[in-house]
LOTITI-538868 format. One record per residue (C-alpha): chain; x, y, z. Coordinates in Angstrom, 2 decimals. Each point is the difference from the previous one (the first is absolute). Layout:
N
 chaine       u       v       w
      A       X       Y       Z
...
This chain:
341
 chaine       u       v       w
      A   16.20  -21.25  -12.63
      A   -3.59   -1.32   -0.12
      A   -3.55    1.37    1.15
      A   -1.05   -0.13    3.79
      A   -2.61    1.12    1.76
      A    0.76    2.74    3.01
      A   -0.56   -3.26    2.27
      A    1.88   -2.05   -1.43
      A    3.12    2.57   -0.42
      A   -0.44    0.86    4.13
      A    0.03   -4.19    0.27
      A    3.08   -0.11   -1.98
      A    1.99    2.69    1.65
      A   -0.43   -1.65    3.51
      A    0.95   -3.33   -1.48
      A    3.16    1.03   -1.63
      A    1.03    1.87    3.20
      A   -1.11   -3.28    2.12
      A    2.51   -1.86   -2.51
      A    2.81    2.09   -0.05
      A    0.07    1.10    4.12
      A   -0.74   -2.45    2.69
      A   -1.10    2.66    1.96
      A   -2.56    1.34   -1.62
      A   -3.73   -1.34    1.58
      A   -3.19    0.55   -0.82
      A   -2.28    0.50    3.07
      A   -4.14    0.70    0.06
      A   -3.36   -1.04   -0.03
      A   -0.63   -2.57   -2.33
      A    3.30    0.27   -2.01
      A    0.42   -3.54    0.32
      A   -3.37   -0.61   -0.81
      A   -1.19   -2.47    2.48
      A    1.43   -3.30    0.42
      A   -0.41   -3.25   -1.21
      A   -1.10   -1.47    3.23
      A    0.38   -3.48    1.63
      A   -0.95   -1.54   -2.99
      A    3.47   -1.88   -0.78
      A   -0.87   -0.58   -3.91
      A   -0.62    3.98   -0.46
      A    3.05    0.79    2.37
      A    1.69   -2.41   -2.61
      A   -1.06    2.05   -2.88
      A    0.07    3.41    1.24
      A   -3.46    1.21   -1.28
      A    0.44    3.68   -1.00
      A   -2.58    2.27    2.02
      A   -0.75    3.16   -1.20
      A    2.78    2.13    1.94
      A   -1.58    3.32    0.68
      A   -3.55    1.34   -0.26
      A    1.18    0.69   -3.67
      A    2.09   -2.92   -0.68
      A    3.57    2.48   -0.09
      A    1.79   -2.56    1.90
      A   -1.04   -3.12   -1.00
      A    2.52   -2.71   -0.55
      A    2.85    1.26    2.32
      A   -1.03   -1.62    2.86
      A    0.70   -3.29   -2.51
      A    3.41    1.03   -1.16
      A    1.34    1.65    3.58
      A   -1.75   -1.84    2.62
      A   -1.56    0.70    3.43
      A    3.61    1.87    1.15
      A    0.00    2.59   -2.39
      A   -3.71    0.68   -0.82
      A   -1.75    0.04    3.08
      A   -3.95    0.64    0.82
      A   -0.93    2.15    2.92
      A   -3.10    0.54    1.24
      A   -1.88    3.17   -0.63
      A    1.61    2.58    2.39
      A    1.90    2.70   -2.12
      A    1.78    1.19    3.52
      A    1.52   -3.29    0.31
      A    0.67   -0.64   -3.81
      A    1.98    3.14   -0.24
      A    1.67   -0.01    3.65
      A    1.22   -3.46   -0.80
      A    1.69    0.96   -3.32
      A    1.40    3.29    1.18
      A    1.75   -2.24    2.67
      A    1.23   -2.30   -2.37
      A    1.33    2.92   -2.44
      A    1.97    0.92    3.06
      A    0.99   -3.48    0.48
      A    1.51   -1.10   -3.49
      A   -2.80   -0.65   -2.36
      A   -1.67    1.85   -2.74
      A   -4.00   -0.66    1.06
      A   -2.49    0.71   -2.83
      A   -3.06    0.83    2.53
      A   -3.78    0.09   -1.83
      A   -2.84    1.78    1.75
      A   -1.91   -1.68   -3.01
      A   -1.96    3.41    0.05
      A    1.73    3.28    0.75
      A   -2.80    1.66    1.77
      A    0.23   -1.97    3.03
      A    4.09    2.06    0.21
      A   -1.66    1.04    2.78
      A    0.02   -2.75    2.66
      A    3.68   -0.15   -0.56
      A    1.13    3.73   -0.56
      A    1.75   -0.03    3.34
      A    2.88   -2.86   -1.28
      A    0.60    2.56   -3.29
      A   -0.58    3.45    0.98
      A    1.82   -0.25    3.17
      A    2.19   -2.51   -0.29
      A    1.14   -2.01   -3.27
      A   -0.09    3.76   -2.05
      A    2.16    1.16    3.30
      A    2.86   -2.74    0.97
      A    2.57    1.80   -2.76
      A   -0.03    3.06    1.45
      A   -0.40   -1.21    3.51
      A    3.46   -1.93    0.09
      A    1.87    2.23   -2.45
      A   -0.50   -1.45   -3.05
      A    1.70   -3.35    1.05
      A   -3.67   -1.86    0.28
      A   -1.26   -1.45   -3.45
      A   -3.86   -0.49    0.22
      A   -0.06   -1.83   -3.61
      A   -4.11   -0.12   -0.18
      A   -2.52   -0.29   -2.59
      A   -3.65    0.14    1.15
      A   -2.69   -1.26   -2.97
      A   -3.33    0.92   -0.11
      A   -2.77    0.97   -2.24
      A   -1.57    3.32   -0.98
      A   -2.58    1.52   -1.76
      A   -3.64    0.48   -0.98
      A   -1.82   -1.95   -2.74
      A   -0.84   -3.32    1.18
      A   -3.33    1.09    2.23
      A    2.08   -0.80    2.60
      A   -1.55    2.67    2.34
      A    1.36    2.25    2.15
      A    2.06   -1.58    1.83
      A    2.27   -2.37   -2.32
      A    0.02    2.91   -2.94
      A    3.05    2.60    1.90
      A    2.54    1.47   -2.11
      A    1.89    1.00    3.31
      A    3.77    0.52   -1.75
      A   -0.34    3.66    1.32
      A   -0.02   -1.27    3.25
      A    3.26   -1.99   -0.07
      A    1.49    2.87   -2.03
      A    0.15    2.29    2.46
      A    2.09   -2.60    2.40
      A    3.39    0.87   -0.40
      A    1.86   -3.00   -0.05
      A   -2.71   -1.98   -2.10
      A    0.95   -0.73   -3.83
      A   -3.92    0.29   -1.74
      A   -0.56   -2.08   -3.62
      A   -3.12   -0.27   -1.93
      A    0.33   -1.27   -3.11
      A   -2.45    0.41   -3.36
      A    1.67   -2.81   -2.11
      A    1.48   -3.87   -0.37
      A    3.23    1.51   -0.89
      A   -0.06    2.45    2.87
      A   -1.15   -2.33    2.48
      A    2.91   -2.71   -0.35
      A    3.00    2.84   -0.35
      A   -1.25    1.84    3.34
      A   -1.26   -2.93    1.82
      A    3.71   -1.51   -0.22
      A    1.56    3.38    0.42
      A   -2.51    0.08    3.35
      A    1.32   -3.63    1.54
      A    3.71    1.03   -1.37
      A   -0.57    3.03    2.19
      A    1.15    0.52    3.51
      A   -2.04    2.66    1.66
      A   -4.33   -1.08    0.25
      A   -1.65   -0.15   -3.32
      A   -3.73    0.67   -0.51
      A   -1.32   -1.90   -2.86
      A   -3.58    1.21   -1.18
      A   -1.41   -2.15   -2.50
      A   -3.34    1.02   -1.65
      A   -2.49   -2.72   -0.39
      A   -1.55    1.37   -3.30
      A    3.32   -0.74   -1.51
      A    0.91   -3.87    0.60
      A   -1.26   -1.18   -3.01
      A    1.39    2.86   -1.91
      A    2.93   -1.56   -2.67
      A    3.15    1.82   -1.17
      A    3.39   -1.56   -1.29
      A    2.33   -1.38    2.63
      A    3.26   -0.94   -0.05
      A    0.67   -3.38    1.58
      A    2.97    0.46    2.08
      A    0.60    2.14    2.68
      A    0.16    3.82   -0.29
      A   -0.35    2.83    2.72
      A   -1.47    3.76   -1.26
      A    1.37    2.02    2.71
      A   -2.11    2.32    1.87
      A   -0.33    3.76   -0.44
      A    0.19   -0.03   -3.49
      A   -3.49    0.39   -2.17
      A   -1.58   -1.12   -3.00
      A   -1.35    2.19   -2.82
      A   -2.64   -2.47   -1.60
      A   -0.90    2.16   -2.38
      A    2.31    2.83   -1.72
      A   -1.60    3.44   -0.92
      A    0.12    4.12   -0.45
      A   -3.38    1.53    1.19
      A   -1.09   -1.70    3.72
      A    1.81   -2.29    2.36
      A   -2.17   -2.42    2.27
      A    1.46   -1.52    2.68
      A   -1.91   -2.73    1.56
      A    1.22   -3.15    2.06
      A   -0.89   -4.11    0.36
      A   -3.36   -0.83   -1.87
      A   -0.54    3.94   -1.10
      A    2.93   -0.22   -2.36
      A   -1.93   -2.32   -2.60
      A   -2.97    2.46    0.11
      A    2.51    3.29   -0.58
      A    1.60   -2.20   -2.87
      A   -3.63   -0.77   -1.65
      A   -0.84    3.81    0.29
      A    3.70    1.02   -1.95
      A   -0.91   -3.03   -2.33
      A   -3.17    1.44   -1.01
      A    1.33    3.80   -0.14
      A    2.93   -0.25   -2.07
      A   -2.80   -1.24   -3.13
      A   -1.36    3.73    0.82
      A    3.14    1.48   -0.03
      A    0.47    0.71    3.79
      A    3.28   -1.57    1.21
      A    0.02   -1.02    3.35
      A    3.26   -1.17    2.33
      A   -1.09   -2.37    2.19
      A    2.89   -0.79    3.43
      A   -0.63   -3.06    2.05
      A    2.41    0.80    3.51
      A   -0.30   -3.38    0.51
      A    1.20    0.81    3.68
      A   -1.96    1.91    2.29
      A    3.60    0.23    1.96
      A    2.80    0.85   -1.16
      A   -1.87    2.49   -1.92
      A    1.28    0.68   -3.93
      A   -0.34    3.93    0.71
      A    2.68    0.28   -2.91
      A   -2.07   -2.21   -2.53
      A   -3.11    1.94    0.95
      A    1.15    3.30   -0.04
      A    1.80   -0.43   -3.12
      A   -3.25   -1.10   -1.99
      A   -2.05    3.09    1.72
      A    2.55    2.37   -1.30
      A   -0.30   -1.49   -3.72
      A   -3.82   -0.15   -0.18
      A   -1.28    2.66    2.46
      A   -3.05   -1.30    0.89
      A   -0.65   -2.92    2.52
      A   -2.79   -2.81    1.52
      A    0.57   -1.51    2.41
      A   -2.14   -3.36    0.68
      A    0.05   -1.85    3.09
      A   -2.03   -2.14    1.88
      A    1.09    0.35    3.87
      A   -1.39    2.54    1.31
      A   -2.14    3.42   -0.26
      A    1.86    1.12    2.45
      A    3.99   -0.12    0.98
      A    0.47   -2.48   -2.93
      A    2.65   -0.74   -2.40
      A   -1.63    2.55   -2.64
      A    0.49    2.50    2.83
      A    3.77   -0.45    0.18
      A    1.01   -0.16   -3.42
      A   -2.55    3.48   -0.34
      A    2.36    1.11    2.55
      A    2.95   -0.76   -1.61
      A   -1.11    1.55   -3.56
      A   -0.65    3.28    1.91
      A    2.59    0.38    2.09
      A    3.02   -0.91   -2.72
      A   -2.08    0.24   -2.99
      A   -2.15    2.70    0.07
      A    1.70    2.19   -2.24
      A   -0.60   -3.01   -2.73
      A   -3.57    0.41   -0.24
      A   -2.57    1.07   -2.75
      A   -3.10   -0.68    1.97
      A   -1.18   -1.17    3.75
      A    0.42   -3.52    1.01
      A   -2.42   -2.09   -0.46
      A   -0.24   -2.77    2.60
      A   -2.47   -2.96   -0.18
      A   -1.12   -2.36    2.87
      A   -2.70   -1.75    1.81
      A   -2.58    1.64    2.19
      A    0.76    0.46    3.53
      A   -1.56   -2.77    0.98
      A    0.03   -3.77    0.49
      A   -0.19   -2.63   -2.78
      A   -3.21   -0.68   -1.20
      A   -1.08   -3.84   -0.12
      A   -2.42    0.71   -2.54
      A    1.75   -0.30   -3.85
      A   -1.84    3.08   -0.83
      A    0.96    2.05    2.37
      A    3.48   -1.61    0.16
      A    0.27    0.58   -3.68
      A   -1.04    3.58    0.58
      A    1.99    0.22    3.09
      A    3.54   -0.69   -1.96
      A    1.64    2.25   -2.28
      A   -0.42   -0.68   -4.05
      A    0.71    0.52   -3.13
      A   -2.52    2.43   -0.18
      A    1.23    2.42    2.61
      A    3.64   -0.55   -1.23
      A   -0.85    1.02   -3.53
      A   -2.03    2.85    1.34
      A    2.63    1.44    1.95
      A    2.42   -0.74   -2.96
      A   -2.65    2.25   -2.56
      A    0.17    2.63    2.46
      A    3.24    0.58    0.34
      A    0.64    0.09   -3.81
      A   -2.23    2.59   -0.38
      A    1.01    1.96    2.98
């Protein structure tokens, strides 16, 4: 056990899958980092480059080689086509989009087809797929590399969804994901890379479905996912010194959904926020709103309370971004509320 950072538990778990299955590849833009060239004394040496706009992957291209950690250029229809067809195939592709907004360009190869080939051959096809990418608002990033689209692959039956809020978290589901062997969806949040926690150093898998409560208490449950967790945990922190306990679950997978975990807290507090950052609309915060009132109505003190972002895109300006995102303000708001509902 020692202390990671979120990017350097994600690094880990791909290179302790790399070393214990041959077939496991990592395939993307820039995962390899860029190459040493035709300069013989820094083919020699093996310069590191940065692997990955953020550095996640840096150093596997060193230990694996060109075979089994492979750049592609930037075309997310191709990146995802090719691993789909090499899931199919035999191998166990890890597939980056590098950032998850651009899903788009390559939604046909997962909606249609890798979340599909189980069911279309009768459960005798394995699609064993992770797809990588980053989420998330906070870096000024603008509007179109700042998506939090996990709703989007969560209502794709077929696709697996993951969006971790911790180091711990990240290695456990990330080798659970590659382990896996229907198409994974990996959504890492930016904010949280250099975010440490304790990490064990060998291998371990968290299996999916089951969530976390960060934060154990009586009055109010919050239930927030990735990079929303840590502000729900700051908000209990400060509210158990007043006296107001707060429960605080992580799902820690969009899909499989823990509707046991979560309806178990709502029926021993009574009183629920929900914080998420996908959508205004048709979002994750949506579904599990859904779920509370259609099995766990009959548990409830008070209305839920659900926080998200405007209906809009994401600002580039850190102001409005800042005001754009849901905080610790709103969250203890709602929290206040409810306890005096």
């Amino acid at each position: 056990m020692s202390k990671k950072t979120y990017r350097e538990a994600v690094k880990e778990a791909i290179a302790q899958e790399m070393q214990r299955d041959p077939s496991v590849v990592l395939i993307g833009e820039d995962v390899r980092g860029g190459h040493a060239g035709t300069n013989p004394d820094l083919e020699t040496k093996k310069i590191e480059a940065f692997g990955g706009v953020l550095g996640v992957t840096k150093g596997l291209w060193t230990e694996f080689g060109s075979e089994r950690v492979i750049d592609t250029p930037i075309t997310e229809s191709a990146i995802i086509g090719m691993a789909a067809g090499a899931a199919l195939t035999g191998l166990r592709p890890v597939a980056e989009l590098m950032f998850m907004d651009f899903f788009g360009v390559s939604y046909d190869a997962l909606y249609n087809q890798a979340a599909k080939f189980r069911y279309m051959f009768g459960g005798k096809a394995r699609t064993p797929l992770v797809v990588r990418g980053m989420i998330g608002a906070g870096f000024s990033a603008a509007a179109q590399h700042s998506q939090s689209p996990y709703n989007v692959f969560a209502a794709v039956p077929g696709l697996k969804v993951v969006a971790p809020s911790n180091a711990y978290d990240a290695k456990g589901l990330l080798i659970q994901a590659i382990r896996d062997d229907d198409p994974v969806v990996f959504c890492e949040h930016k904010v949280l890379y250099d975010l440490k926690g304790e990490v064990p150093d060998e291998p371990y898998a968290i299996p999916f479905g089951v969530a976390n409560y960060t934060r154990q208490g009586d009055d109010v449950t919050i239930i927030a996912l990735s990079a929303m967790v840590n502000r729900a945990n700051d908000v209990a922190d400060k509210l158990a010194a007043e006296g107001i306990s707060v429960e605080v679950v992580d799902p820690r997978t969009v899909s499989p959904l823990d509707e046991d975990g979560i309806l178990e807290s709502v029926a021993s507090t009574g009183r629920v926020v929900i914080v998420d950052e996908s959508a205004a609309r048709c979002g994750f915060g949506h579904d599990v709103a859904a779920l509370i009132a259609t099995k766990g109505f009959n548990y409830l003190k008070a209305p839920i309370e659900l926080i998200t972002p405007p209906h809009t895109p994401v600002p580039f300006s850190p102001t409005l971004e800042t005001a754009w995102l849901p905080d610790a303000a709103r969250i203890e708001e709602s929290v206040r509320k409810l306890v005096r509902a």
